[in-house]
C-alpha positions as CSV (number, residue, x, y, z in Angstrom):
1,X,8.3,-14.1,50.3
2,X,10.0,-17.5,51.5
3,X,10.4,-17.7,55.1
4,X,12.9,-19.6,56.8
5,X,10.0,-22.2,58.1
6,X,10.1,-22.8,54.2
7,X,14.0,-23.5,54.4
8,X,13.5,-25.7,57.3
9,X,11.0,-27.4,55.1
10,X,13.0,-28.4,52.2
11,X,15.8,-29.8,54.0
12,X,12.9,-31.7,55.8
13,X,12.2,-32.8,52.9
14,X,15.9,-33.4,51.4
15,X,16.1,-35.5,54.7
16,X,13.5,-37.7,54.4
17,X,13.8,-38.5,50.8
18,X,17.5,-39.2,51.2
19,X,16.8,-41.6,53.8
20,X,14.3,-43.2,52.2
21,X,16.3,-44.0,48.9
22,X,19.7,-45.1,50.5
23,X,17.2,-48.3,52.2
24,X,16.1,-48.8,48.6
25,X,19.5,-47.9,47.0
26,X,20.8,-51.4,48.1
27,X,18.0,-53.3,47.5
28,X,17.6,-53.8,43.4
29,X,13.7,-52.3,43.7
30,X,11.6,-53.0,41.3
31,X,11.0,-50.7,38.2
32,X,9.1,-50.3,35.1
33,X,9.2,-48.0,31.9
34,X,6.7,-44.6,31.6
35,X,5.3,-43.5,28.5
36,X,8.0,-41.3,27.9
37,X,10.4,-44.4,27.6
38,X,12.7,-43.7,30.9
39,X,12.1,-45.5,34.2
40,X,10.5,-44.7,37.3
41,X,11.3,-46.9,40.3
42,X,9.7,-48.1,43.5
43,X,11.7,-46.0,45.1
44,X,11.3,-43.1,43.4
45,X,8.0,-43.3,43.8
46,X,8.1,-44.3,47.7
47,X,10.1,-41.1,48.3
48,X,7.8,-39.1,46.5
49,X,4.7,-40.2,48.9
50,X,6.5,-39.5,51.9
51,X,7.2,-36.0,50.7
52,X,3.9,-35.4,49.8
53,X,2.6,-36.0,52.7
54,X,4.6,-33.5,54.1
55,X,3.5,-30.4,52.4
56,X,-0.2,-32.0,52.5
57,X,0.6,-31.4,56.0
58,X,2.9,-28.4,56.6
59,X,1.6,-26.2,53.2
60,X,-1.7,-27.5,52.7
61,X,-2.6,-24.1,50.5
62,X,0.8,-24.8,48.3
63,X,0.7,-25.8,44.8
64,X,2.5,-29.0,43.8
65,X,4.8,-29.8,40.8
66,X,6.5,-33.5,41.0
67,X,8.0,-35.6,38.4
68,X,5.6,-38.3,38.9
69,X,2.4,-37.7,39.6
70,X,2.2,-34.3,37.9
71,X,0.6,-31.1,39.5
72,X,-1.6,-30.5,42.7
73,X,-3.2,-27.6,42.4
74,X,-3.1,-24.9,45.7
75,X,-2.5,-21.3,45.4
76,X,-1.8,-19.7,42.2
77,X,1.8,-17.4,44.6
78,X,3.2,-20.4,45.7
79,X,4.6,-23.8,44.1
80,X,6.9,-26.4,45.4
81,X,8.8,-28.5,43.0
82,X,10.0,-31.7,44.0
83,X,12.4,-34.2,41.8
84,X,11.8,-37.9,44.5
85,X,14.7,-38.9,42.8
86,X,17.1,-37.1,40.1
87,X,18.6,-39.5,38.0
88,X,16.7,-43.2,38.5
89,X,19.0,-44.7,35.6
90,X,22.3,-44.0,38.1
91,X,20.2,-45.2,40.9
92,X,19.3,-48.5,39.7
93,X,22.7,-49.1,38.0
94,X,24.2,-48.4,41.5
95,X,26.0,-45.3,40.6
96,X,26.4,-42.3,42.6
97,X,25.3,-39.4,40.6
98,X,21.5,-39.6,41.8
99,X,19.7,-37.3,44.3
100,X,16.9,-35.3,45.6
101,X,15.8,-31.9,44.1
102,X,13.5,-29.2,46.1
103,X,12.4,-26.1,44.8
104,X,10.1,-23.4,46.0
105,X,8.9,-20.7,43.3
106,X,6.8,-18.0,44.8
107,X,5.2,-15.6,41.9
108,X,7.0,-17.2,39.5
109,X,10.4,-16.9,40.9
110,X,12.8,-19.3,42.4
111,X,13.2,-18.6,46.2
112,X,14.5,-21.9,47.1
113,X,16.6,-24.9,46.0
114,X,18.2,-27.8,47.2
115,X,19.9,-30.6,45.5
116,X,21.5,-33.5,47.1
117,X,23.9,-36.8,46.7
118,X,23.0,-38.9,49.5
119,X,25.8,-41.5,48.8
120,X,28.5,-38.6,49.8
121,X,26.1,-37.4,52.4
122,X,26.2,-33.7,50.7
123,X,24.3,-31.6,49.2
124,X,23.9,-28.0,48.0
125,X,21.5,-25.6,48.8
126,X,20.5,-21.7,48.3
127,X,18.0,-18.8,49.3
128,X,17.3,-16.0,46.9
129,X,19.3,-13.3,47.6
130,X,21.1,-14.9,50.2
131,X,23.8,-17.1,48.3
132,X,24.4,-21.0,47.6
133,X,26.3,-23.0,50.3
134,X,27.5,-27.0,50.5
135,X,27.2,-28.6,53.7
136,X,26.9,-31.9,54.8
137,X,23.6,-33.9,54.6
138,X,24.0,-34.1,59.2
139,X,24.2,-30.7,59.4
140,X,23.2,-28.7,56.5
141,X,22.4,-25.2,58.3
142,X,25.7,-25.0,60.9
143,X,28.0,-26.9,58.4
144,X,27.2,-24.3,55.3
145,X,30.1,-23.4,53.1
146,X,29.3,-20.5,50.6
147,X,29.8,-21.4,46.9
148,X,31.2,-18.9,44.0
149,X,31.6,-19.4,40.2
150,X,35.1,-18.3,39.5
151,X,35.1,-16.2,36.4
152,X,36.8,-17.7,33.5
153,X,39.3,-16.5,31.2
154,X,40.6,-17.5,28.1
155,X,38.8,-18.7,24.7
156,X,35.7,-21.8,24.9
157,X,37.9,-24.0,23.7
158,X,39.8,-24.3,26.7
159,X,36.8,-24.0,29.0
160,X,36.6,-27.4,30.4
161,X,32.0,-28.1,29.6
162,X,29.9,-31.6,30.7
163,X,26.1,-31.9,29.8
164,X,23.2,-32.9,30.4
165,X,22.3,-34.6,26.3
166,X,20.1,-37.1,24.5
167,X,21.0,-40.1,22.4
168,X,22.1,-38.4,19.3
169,X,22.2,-34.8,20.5
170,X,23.7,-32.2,17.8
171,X,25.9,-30.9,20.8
172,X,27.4,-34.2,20.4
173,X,29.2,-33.1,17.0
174,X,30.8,-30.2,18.5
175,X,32.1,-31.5,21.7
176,X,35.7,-31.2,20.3
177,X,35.2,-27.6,20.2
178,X,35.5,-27.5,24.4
179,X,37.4,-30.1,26.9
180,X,34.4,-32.4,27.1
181,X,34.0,-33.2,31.0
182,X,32.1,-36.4,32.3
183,X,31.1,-35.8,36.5
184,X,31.0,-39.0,38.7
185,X,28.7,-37.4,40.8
186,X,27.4,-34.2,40.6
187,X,28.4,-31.7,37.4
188,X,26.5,-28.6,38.8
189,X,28.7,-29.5,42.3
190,X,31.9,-29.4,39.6
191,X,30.9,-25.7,37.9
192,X,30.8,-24.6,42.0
193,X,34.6,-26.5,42.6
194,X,35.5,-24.9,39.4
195,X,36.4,-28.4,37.6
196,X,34.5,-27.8,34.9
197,X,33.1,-23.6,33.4
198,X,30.1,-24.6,31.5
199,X,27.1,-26.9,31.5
200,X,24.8,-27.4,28.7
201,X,21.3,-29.0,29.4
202,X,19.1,-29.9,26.6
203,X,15.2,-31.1,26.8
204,X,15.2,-30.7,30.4
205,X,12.4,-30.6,32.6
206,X,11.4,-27.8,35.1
207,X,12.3,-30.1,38.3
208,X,15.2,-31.6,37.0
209,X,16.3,-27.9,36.9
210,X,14.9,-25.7,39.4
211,X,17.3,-25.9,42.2
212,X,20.4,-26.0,40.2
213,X,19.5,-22.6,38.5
214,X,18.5,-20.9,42.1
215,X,22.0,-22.3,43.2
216,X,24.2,-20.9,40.0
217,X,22.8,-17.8,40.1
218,X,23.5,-16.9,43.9
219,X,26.6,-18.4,43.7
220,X,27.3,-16.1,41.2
221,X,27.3,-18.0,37.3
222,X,24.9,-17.4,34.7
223,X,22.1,-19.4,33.2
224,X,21.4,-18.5,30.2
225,X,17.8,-20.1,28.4
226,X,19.4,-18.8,24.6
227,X,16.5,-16.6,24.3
228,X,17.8,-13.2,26.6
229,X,16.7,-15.0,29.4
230,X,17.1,-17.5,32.4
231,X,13.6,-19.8,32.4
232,X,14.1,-23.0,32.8
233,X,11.1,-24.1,31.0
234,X,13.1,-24.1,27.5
235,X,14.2,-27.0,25.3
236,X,18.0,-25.8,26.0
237,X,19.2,-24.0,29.2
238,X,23.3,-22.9,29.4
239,X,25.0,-23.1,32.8
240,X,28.4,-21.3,33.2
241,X,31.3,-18.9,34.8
242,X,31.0,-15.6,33.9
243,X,33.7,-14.7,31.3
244,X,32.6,-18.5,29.4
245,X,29.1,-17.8,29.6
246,X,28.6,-16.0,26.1
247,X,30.4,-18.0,24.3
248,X,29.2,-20.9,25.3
249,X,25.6,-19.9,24.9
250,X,26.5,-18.7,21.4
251,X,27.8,-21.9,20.2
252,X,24.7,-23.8,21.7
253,X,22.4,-21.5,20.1
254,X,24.4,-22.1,16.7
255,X,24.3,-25.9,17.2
256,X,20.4,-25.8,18.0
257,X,18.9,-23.4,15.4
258,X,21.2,-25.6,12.5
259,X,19.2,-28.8,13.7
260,X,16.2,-27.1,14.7
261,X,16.1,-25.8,11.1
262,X,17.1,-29.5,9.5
263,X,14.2,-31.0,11.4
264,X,11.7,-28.3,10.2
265,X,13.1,-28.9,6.5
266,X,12.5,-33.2,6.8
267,X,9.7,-33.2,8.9
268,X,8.5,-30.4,10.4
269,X,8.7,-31.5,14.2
270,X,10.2,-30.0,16.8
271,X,13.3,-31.4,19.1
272,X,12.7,-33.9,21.3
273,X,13.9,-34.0,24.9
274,X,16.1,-35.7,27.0
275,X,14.9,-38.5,29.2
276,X,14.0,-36.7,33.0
277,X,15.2,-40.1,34.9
């Protein structure tokens, strides 16, 4: 079990790596394409050194899983999961929707999770079992708020839905069937204020999802991997509202076996994912 030296931890973490990227933020650092095509910054990986060092030194015997430099291997019960910096494309174009993710998974569950938006100063954070809360970055334990998914009513179509989608996604087609919502900075932030019911992520990886599942589960949403389950290791993962949720997951399903099954019937290959900047 997580312990609250392990919360102390993360926002440790979250503190460091937030500090360290608003000095880059204003700075144009330099950058350079990865084999997967998206880009990985200075910064990015200035942040992620710093916070390796950390657990090197406070959970030497903890496994490691970071964007960008992979896996360090450590005990088999516990993993942290670390994003240095969520969104590099926003970053470098000098937008605001960019931000540290921490996870811990101990067994294979999600015990942990903290996302943040440094340029607000916020960010959001949860405990298994003990809820999600926002607070601000200066005082993230004493200024907690506690988050809740409203439940929605009503049909999809008036279900207000933003995403997380590749170039030439097949959700893209159906977008007209929901009220199609852009965030500015945060969309999993917008399904806790309620401004938008449903998120759908497609291609994701495990870090760029981690603490936002921990967080829409305590606060009381589904997430829904469109195979009767929540992992977020799956090309498609659904975040919504109970009363949405279903329907939501339903149509995403619909949209992904139809080009699943197009792509099988051209080529044979499998869908590809979205970049993880």
């Amino acid at each position: 079990m997580e312990t609250d030296s392990d919360l102390l931890l993360a926002h440790h973490l979250v503190d460091m790596a937030d500090e360290i990227s608003l000095r880059y933020f204003s700075q144009r650092p330099a950058s350079r394409r990865k084999a997967d095509g998206s880009p990985v910054s200075e910064a990015d990986l200035a942040v992620e050194k710093a916070m390796l060092a950390v657990l090197a030194a406070e959970r030497p015997e903890d496994a490691v899983l970071s964007e960008e430099s992979g896996t360090s291997p450590g005990s088999a019960r516990r993993r942290w999961i670390i994003d240095p910096i969520d969104g590099t494309i926003p970053f470098l174009a000098g937008r605001r929707d960019w931000g540290t993710h921490v996870a811990l998974e101990i067994d294979g569950e999600l015990r942990l999770g903290i996302l943040s938006r440094p340029t607000e100063g916020m960010r959001w954070w949860g405990r298994y079992g003990s809820g999600a809360y926002a607070s601000p970055s200066s005082q993230p334990l004493v200024g907690a708020s506690p988050l809740s998914i409203t439940p929605a009513t009503g049909r999809l179509g008036q279900a207000r839905v933003g995403g997380f989608l590749f170039p030439g996604s097949p959700f893209l087609a159906v977008q007209d069937r929901v009220r199609w919502a852009d965030s500015a900075v945060c969309l999993v932030a917008d399904l806790f204020q309620g401004d938008v019911q449903g998120i759908v992520d497609e291609g994701g990886h495990v870090w760029d999802r981690a603490p936002a599942a921990l967080l829409v589960r305590e606060a009381g949403g589904i997430v829904d991997d469109l195979c009767g389950g929540d992992r977020i290791d799956r090309p498609w993962l659904v975040y919504a509202a109970d009363g949405v949720a279903a329907q939501l997951a339903a149509l995403v399903r619909s949209v992904a076996d139809t080009a699943q099954g197009s792509r099988a019937a051209a080529d044979g290959t499998s869908s590809p994912g979205r970049s993880s900047a």
